[in-house]
C-alpha positions as CSV (number, residue, x, y, z in Angstrom):
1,X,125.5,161.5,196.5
2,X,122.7,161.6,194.0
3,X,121.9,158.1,194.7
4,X,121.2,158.6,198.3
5,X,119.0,162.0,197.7
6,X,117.0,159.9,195.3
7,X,116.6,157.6,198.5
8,X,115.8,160.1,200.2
9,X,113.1,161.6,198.3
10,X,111.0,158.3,197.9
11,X,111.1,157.5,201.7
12,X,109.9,161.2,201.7
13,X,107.3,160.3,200.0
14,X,108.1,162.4,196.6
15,X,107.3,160.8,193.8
16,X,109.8,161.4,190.7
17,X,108.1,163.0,187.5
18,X,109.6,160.9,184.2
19,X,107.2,162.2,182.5
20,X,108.9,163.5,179.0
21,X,109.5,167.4,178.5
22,X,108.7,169.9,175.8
23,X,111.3,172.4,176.3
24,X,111.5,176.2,175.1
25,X,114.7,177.8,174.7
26,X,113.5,181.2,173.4
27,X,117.6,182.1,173.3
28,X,117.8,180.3,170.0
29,X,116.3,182.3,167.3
30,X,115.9,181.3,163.7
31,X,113.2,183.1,160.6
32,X,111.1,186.4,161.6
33,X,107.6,185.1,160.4
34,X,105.9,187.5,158.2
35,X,102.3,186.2,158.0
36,X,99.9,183.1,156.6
37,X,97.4,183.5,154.3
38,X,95.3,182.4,151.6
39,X,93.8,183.7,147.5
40,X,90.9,184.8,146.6
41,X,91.2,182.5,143.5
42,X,88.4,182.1,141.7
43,X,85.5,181.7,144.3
44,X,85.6,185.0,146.0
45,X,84.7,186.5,142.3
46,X,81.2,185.4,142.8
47,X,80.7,186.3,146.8
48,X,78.4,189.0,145.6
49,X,75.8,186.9,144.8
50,X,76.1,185.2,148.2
51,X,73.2,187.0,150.8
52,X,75.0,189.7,152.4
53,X,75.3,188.0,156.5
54,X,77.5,185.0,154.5
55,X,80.0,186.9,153.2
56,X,80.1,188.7,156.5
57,X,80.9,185.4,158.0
58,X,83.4,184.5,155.6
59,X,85.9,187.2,156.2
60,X,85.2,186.4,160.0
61,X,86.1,183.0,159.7
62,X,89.5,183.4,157.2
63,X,90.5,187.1,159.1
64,X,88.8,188.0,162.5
65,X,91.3,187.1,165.3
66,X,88.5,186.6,167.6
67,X,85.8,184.7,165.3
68,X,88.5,182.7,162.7
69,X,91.7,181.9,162.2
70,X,93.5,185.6,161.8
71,X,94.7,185.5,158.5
72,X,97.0,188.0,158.1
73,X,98.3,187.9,154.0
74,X,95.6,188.1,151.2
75,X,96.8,187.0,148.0
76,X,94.2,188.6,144.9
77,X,94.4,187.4,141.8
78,X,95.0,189.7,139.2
79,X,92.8,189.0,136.2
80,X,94.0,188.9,132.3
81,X,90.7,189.4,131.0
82,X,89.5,186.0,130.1
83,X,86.0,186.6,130.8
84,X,84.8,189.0,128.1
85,X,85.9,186.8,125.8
86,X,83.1,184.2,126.9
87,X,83.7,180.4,125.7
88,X,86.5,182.1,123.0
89,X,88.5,182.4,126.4
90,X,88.8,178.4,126.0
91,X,88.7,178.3,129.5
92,X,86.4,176.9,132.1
93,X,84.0,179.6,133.0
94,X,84.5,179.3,137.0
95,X,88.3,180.2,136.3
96,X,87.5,183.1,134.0
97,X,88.6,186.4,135.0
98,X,88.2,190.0,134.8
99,X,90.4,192.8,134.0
100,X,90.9,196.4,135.2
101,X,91.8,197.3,131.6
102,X,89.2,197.3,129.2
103,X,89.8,196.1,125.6
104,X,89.0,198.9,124.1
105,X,92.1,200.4,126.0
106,X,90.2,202.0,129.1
107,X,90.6,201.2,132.7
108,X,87.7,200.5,134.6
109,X,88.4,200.0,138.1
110,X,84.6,198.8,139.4
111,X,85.5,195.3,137.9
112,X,86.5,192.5,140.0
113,X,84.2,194.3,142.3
114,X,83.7,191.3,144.5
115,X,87.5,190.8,145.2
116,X,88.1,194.3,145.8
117,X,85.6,194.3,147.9
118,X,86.7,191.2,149.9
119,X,90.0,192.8,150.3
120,X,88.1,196.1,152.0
121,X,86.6,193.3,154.7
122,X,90.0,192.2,155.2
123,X,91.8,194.7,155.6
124,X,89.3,196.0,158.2
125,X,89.6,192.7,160.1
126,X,93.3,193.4,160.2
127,X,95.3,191.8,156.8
128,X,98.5,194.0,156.4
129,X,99.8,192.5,153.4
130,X,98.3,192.4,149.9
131,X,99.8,190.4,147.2
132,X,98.5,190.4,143.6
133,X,99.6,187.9,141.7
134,X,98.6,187.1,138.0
135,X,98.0,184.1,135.8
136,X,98.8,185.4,132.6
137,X,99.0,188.5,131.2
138,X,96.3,190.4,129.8
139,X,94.7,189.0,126.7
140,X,95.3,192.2,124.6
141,X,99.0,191.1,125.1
142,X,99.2,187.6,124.7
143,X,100.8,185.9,121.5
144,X,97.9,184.1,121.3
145,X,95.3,186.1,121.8
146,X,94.2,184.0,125.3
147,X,94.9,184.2,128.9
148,X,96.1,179.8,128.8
149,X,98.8,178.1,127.0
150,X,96.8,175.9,124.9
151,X,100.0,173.6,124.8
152,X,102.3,176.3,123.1
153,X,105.4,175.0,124.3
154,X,108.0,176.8,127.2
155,X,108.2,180.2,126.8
156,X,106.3,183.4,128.1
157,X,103.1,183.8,126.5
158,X,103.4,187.6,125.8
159,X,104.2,189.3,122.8
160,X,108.0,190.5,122.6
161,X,106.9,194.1,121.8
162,X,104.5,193.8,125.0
163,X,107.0,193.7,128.4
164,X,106.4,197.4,129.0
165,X,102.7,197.5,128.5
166,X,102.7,194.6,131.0
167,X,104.5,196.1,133.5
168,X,102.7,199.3,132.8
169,X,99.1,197.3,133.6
170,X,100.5,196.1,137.2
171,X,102.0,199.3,138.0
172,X,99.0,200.8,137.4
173,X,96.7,198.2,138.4
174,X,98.3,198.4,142.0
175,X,98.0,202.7,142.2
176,X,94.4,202.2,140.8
177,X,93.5,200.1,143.8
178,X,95.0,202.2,146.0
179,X,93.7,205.8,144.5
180,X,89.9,204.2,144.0
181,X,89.8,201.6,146.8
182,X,92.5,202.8,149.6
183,X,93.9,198.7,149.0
184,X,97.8,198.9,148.7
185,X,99.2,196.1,147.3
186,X,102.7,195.3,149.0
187,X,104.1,192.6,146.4
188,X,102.7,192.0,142.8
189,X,104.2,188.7,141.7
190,X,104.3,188.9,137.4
191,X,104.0,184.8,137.2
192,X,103.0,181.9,139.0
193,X,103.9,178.3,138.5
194,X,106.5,179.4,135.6
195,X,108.4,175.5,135.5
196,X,104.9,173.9,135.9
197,X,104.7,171.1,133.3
198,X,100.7,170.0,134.3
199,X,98.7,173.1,133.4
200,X,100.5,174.4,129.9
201,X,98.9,171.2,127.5
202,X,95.9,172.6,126.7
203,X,92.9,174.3,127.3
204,X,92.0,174.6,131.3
205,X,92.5,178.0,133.2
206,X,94.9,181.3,133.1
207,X,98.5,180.6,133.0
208,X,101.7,180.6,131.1
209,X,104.7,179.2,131.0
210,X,108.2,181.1,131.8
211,X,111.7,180.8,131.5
212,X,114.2,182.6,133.9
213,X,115.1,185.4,131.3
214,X,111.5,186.2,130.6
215,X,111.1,186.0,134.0
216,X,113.9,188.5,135.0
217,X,113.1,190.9,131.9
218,X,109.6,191.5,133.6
219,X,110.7,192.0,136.2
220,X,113.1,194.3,135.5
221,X,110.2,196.5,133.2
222,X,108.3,196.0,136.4
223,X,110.7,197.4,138.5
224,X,110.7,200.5,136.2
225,X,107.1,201.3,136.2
226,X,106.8,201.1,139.5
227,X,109.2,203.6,140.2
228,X,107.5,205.8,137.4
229,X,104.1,205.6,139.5
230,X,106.0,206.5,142.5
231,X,104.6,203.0,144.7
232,X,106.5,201.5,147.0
233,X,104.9,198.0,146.1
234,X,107.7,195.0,145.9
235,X,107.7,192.4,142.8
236,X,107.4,188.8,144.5
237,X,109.5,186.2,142.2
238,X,108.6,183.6,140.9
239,X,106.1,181.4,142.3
240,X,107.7,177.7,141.5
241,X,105.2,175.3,140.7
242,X,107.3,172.6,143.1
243,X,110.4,172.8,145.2
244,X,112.3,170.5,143.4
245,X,112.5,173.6,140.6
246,X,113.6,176.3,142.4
247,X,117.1,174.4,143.7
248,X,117.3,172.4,140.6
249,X,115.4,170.9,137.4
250,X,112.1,168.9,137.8
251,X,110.2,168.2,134.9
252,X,111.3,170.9,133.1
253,X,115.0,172.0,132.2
254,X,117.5,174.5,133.3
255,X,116.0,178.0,130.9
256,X,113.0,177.1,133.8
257,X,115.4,175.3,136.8
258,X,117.5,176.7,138.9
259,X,115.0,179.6,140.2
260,X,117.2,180.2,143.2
261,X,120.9,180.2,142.0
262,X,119.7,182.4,138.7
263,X,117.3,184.8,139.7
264,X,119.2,185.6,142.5
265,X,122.8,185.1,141.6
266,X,124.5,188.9,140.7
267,X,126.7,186.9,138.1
268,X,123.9,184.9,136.3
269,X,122.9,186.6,133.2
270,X,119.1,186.5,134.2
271,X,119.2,187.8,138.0
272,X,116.9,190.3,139.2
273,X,119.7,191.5,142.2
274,X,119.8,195.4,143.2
275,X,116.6,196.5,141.4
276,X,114.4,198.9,144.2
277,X,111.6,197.0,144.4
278,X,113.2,193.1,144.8
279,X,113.9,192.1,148.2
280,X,116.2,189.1,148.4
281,X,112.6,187.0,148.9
282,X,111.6,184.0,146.4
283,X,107.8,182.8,146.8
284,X,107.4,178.6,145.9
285,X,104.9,176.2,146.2
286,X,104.5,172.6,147.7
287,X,102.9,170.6,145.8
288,X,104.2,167.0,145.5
289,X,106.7,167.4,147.8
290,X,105.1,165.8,150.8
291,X,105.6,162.7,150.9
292,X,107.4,160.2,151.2
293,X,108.0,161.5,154.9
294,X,111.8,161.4,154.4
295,X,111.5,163.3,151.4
296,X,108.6,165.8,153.1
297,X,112.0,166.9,155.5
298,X,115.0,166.4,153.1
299,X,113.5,168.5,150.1
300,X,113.0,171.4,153.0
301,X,116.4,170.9,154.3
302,X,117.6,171.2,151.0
303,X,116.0,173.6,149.8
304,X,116.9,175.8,153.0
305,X,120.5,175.5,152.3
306,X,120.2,176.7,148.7
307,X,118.3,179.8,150.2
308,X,121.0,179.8,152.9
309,X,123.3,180.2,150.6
310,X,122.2,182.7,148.1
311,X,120.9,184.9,151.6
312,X,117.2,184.9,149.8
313,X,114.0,184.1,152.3
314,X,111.4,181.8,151.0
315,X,107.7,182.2,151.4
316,X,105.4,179.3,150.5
317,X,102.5,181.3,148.5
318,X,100.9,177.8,147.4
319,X,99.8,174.2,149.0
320,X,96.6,172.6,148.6
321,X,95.9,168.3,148.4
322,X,97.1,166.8,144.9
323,X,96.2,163.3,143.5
324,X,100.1,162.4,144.8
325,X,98.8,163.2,148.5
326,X,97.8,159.5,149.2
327,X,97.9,158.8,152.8
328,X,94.5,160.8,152.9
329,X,93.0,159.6,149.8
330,X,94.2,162.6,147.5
331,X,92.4,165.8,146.7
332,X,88.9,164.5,145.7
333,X,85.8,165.8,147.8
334,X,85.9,168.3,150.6
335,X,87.0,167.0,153.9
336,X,85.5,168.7,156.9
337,X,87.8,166.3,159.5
338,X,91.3,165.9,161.0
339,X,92.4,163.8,158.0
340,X,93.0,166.3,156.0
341,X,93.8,168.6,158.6
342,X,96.9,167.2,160.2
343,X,98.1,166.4,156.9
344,X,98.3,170.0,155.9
345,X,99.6,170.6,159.7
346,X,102.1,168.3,159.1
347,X,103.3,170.3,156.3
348,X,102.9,173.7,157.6
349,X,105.3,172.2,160.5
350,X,108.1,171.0,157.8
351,X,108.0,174.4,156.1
352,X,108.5,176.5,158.7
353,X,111.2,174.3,160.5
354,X,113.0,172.7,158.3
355,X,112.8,175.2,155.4
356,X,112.7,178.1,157.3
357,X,110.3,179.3,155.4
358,X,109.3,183.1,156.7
359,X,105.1,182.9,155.0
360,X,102.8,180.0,154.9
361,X,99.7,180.2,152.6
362,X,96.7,177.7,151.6
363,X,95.7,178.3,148.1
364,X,91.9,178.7,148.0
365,X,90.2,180.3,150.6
366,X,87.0,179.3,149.6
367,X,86.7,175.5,147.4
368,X,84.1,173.7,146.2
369,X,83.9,170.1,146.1
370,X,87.7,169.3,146.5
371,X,90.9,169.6,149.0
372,X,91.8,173.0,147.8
373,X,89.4,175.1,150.3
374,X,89.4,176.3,153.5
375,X,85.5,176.4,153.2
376,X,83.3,175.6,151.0
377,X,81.1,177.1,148.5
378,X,77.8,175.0,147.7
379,X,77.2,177.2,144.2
380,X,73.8,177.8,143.8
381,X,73.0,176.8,147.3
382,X,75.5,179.3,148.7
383,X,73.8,181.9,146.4
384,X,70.2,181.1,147.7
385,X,70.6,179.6,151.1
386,X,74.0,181.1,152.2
387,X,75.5,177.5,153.0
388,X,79.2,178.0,153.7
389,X,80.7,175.2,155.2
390,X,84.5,175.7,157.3
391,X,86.9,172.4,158.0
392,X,89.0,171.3,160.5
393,X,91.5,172.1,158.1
394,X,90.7,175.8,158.6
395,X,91.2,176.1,162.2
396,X,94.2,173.7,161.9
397,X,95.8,176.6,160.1
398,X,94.2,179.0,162.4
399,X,96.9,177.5,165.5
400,X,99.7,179.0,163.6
401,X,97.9,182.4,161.7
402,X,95.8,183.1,164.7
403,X,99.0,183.0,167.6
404,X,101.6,183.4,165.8
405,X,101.4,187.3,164.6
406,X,103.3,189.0,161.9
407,X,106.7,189.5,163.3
408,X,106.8,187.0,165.5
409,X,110.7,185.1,165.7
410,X,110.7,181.5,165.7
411,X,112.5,179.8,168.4
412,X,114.0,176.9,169.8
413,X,112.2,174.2,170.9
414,X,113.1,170.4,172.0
415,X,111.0,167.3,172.7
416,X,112.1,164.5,175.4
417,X,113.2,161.3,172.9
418,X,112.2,163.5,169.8
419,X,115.0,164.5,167.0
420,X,114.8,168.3,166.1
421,X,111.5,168.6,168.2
422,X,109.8,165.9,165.2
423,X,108.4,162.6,164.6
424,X,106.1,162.9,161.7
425,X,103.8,160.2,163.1
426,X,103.7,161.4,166.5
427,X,104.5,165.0,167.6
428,X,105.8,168.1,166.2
429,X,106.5,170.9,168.2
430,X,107.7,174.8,167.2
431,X,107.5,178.0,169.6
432,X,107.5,182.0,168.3
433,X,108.0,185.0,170.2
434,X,105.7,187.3,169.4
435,X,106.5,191.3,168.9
436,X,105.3,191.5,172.0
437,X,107.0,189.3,173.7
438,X,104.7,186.2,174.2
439,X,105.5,183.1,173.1
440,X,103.6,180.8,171.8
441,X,103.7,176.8,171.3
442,X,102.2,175.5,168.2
443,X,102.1,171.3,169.1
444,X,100.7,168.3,166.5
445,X,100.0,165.0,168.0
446,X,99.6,162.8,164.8
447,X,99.2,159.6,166.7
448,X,96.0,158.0,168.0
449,X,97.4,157.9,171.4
450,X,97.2,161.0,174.2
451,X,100.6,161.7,175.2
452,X,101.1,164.1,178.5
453,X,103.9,166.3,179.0
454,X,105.9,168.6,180.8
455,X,106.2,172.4,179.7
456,X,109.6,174.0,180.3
457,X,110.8,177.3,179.6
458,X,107.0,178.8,179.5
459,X,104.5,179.2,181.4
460,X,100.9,178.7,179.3
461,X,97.7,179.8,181.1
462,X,95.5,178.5,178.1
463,X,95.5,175.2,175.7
464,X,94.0,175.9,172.6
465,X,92.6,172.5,171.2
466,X,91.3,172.0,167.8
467,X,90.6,168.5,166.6
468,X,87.4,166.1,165.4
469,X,85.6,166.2,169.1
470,X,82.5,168.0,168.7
471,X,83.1,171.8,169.3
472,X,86.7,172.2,169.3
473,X,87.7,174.3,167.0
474,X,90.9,176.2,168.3
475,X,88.8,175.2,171.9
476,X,90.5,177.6,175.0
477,X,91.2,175.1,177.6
478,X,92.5,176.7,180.8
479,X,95.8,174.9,181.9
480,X,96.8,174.6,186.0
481,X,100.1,173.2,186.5
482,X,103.0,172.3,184.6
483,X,101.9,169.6,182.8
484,X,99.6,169.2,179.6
485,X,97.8,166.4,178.1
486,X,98.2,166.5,174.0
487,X,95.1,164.7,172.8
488,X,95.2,162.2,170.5
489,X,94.7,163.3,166.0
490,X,95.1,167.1,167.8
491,X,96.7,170.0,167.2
492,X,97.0,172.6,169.9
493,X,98.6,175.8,171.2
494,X,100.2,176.6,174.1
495,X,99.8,180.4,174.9
């Protein structure tokens, strides 16, 4: 019978569509998305010297939903004082830092005026979550006296006797912004990059080393002063330097492995479960987990049942281009194309569907002459000309932060010939329902080749295009009909 009506049509004169399909099944529902963002880490110190109309334009760009991308987490960095100890700090002056306590005991909330006031532009642009996450701790606290390692070896660079005045200088730190600045910080994470084995052999910029019983003793201190200073900010744990350390050991061994089956395991002597201010939430980072592309998906899958497991969500709080990233030439120079940009798409795609991860954030905001950036800073240029540069990379990011809002539910979502809706060298496709009830497609065509298709299960009135053709950055193309043409190095969304 279907034989013959397929007869039928063609004598009819019906053509039959084999185009493939991009299908939406918004019945399948998998991670609530909290946000994407990006730091403040170490440019946006410095914007104050910038002429007035560029920092304007900078918080447009990174936050405005109608003039950028819509970024709606701001991660600020803390500072451990590094800066008033000028080159004693034995750290490179751009990654100095300031400190809301002073060392003769005081607190001083005008310093790191510049970041505070970044996070005043943001939060009028529409940012609803503020994380502060810190380096190191204070210098007054350190057992060195300095806010880096300077190759001390594995443990927590804070003074035994310290732990309380540490989690006193958060709490605080977080009620001072809010009673002198009306900024609430929602998460303060204590570390970052804990189990990294690249930054603790000498002499570069803020950080420390941690094991997961310093870790959890901090934490647990922490939790305790901010109950004392009645806040109702949540600690953010732990801010793994690479994937491969939060599920297991890499580099490093299991006193700084393990993140996931230790911190959050009740019968692990170093958890942090049932304390008021941990949610059941571990932050990581990607670095040199992207390729090779089997690896890029496995490490996520893996990782994803770990988490699956243990019932913790995941945000990725970290990714920028490392000397590993070689398809695109690694991390040197500041690239303004799709190169860099559909690499970083490509990831963002990975994390969110096969690690389920419920955050994505770029590190910098704002670079200089490297991969880390979302624009760049020209230094002395910036300062006297206002030259502020954004990337592809930027509005890239902007597909996902701009449409897909904070609260949004991820989806299902199949492609004709495609497994799981992904072929790393050709198309990736994910779909969110928005709070309020739109859904949105989020589509990368990796490939140098157009490829058309058929949209089922929504109905999109508006293509939003961004790629290396001159002017389209997050372009709005009107859409008629039910098919749409994916151009070629692209990434778009269907809205």
């Amino acid at each position: 019978m279907k034989r013959y009506l397929l007869i039928s049509l063609l004598l009819a004169g019906c053509a039959v569509d084999n185009s493939p399909s991009i299908s939406i099944d918004s019945s399948k529902t998998y991670q609530t998305i909290d946000g994407f963002g990006a730091s403040d880490a170490w440019t946006i110190q410095f914007s104050d010297k910038w002429p007035a109309e560029t920092v304007e334009r900078a918080a447009d760009l990174l936050f405005s939903q109608d003039k950028g991308i819509g970024l709606s987490i701001w991660r600020f960095n803390l500072g451990a004082g590094s800066t008033y100890q000028g080159d004693d700090a034995q750290i490179q002056p751009m990654t100095r830092t300031e400190c809301f306590l002073m060392p003769d005991g005081s607190w001083d909330f005008d310093k790191q005026k510049a970041q505070v006031d970044f996070m005043k532009m943001a939060k009028e642009r529409g940012v609803n979550t503020f994380i502060a996450f810190l380096n190191s701790p204070p210098v007054y606290f350190t057992q060195n006296g300095l806010a880096t390692n300077t190759g001390r070896g594995g443990d927590f660079n804070l003074k035994p006797e310290c732990y309380g005045k540490f989690a006193d200088y958060m709490a605080k730190s977080a009620k001072g912004l809010a009673e002198n600045h009306g900024i609430d910080i929602d998460y303060i994470c204590p570390v970052n990059e804990p189990d990294g084995h690249w930054n603790w052999q000498g002499p570069k910029q803020e950080g420390s080393p941690a094991t997961n019983a310093e870790i959890a003793h901090i934490t647990r201190e922490l939790d305790e002063a901010l109950t004392r200073e009645n806040l109702d900010t949540k600690i953010l744990v732990n801010e793994s330097s690479d994937y491969r350390a939060m599920v297991s050991t890499h580099q490093t061994d299991a006193d700084r492995g393990f993140a996931i089956q230790t911190l959050f395991n009740a019968d692990s002597a170093s958890n942090v479960v049932g304390l008021k201010h941990v949610e059941k939430l571990i932050a990581g980072h990607g670095y040199w987990t992207n390729t090779p592309l089997d690896f890029l998906r496995t490490m996520r899958e893996n990782l994803n049942d770990t988490l699956t497991k243990f019932g913790v969500k995941f945000w990725m709080t970290e990714q920028c281009i490392m000397g590993n990233d070689e398809e695109i030439g690694g991390g040197q120079h500041f690239d303004t194309t799709m190169k860099t940009a559909l690499y970083v798409a490509r990831c963002i795609h990975h994390d969110l569907v096969f690690a389920n991860a419920s955050s994505w954030q770029w590190w910098r905001a704002i670079g200089e002459d490297y991969r880390d950036g979302l624009l760049e800073d020209f230094g002395e240029e910036t300062i006297e000309t206002g030259k502020l540069v954004d990337s592809r990379l930027l509005w890239c990011m902007g597909n996902y932060s701009r449409f897909v809002r904070p609260g949004a539910v991820r989806v299902g979502v199949s492609v004709d010939r495609l497994d799981s809706a992904t072929d790393s060298t050709s198309i990736m496709a994910s779909a969110y329902r928005n709070i309020d009830g739109s859904i949105v497609c989020v589509i990368i065509n990796y490939s140098d080749t157009d490829h058309e298709y058929s949209i089922d299960g929504i109905k999109p009135k508006t293509m939003y295009v961004t790629s290396d053709e001159s002017g389209f950055k997050l372009k709005p193309i009107e859409l008629s009909g039910k098919k749409v043409t994916i151009p070629a190095r692209s990434v778009v969304t269907l809205k």
